[in-house]
C-alpha angles and dihedrals in degrees: 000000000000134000116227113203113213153179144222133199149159119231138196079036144095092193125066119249100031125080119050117312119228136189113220114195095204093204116024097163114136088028118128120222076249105060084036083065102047093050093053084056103051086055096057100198124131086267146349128207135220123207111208103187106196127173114318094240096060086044094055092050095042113012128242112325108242137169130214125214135168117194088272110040147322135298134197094215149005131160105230100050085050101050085038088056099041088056091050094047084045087056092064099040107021095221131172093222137025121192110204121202117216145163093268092047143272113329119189120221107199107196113201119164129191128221113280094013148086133271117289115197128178138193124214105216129207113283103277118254118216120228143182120328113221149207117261090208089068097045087041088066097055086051108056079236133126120224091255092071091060125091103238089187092093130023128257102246152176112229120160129190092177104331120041108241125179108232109216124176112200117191099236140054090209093048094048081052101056099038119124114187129201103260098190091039092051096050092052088045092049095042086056100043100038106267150121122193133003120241116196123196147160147196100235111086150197095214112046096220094061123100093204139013108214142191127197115186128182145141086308106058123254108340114222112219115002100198083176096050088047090056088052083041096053096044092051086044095057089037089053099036096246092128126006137257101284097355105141110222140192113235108192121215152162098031095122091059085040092247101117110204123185110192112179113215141188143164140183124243114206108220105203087063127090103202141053085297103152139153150163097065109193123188116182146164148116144305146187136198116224103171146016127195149123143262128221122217144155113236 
């Protein structure tokens, strides 16, 4: 029997009980990707994360080795779970940066704070890569939609910075609440044109200071707080001109599972080029931890 010391926390949040909440194993060595696997299960969050310390020089050259599950499988990246885990690393150190490294590659976690409020820590993502355009009429059927309720004044896209989302901007906030998609039909629509998940979003908003209000939802319901899906978001904003190079935006989320979640983006345009060239994707926010425990298993 072992005792396997972990974390909670809730993330895109400076409250408890709001963002998107993560589980961080602090020490998942002598786990298989098995176990890994059941105990994100028996989670049951959207994901749950595994620290796997090794030797420092190998963490200097490459960061802290971390895995990354949903209840389902294993990703090799997603922005949330790695924002969650770098704030928990950056608890025992206190550290103005934490490199994580992942399946999908090193990613840095800067950490700056302002007088008077919390800790405010941001990732920089892989430079995005742009994907397929697609026809609003297609998306539009696994919406229940019609082409009118969609914003034409940016394409519908794959872009990917570790994980390939499909950026869709819908008219209306209460059409983007009350939207239900077609999960199997999704699936079966993303697995032919290069996609993964679908992220919805839209320019009308519940906080004022937010430049989009968004939605991902996926097998496992509506997901929070999506920090993977922002990056894609912020490099198809500046693309698009929905935001400019370097501007840092508010995307809302979660509100319609009552879990508010606020995630700060930004991305650099590079002028001299003609077409979507676009880096330094940047993804922040907050967290906060609400529980600490362990877990008891027989390996």
């Amino acid at each position: 029997m072992v005792r396997l010391s972990m974390a909670q926390v809730d993330v895109f949040t400076s409250r408890a009980l709001a963002g998107n909440a993560l589980a961080v194993f602090l020490d998942g060595r002598g786990l298989s990707t098995a176990q890994m696997q059941a105990l994100a299960r028996e989670m049951n969050l959207s994901e749950t994360t595994f620290i796997l310390p090794g030797d420092a020089a190998t963490e200097k050259a490459r960061g802290v080795r971390v895995r990354i599950f949903t209840v389902q499988e294993e990703l090799p990246f997603a922005g949330h779970p790695t924002l969650g885990t770098a704030f928990v690393l950056r608890g025992e150190t206190g550290a103005s940066e934490i490199r994580l490294d992942l399946n999908a590659g090193t990613v840095p976690v800067g950490f700056t704070q302002e007088p008077g409020q919390p800790v405010f820590g941001e990732m920089t993502q892989k430079n995005p890569e742009f994907g397929a355009i697609h026809d609003v009429t297609s998306v539009a059927r696994l919406t229940g939609l019609t082409p009118a309720d969609f914003d034409v004044a940016a394409p519908i896209q794959t872009v990917s910075t570790g994980v390939a989302f499909t950026m869709v901007a819908l008219r209306s906030l209460r059409t983007l609440q009350n939207l239900r998609l077609d999960l199997n039909g999704a699936a079966e629509y993303l697995a032919r044109s290069g996609g993964r998940f679908f992220y919805f979003v839209c320019r009308e908003t519940v906080d004022p200071m937010a430049r989009l209000h968004a939605r991902m939802i996926f097998y496992g319901g509506d997901d929070p707080a999506t920090g993977s899906a922002a990056g894609c978001c912020a490099a198809w904003m500046v693309a698009h001109g929905v935001a400019r190079s370097d501007e840092r935006v508010l995307i809302e989320q979660g509100l319609e599972v009552h879990r508010p979640s606020s995630i700060f983006v930004r991305a650099t345009k590079l002028d001299n080029r003609q077409d979507n060239h676009v880096v330094n994707v940047r993804v922040g926010g907050n967290c906060v931890e609400v529980l600490r425990g362990e877990v008891t298993l027989a390996i």
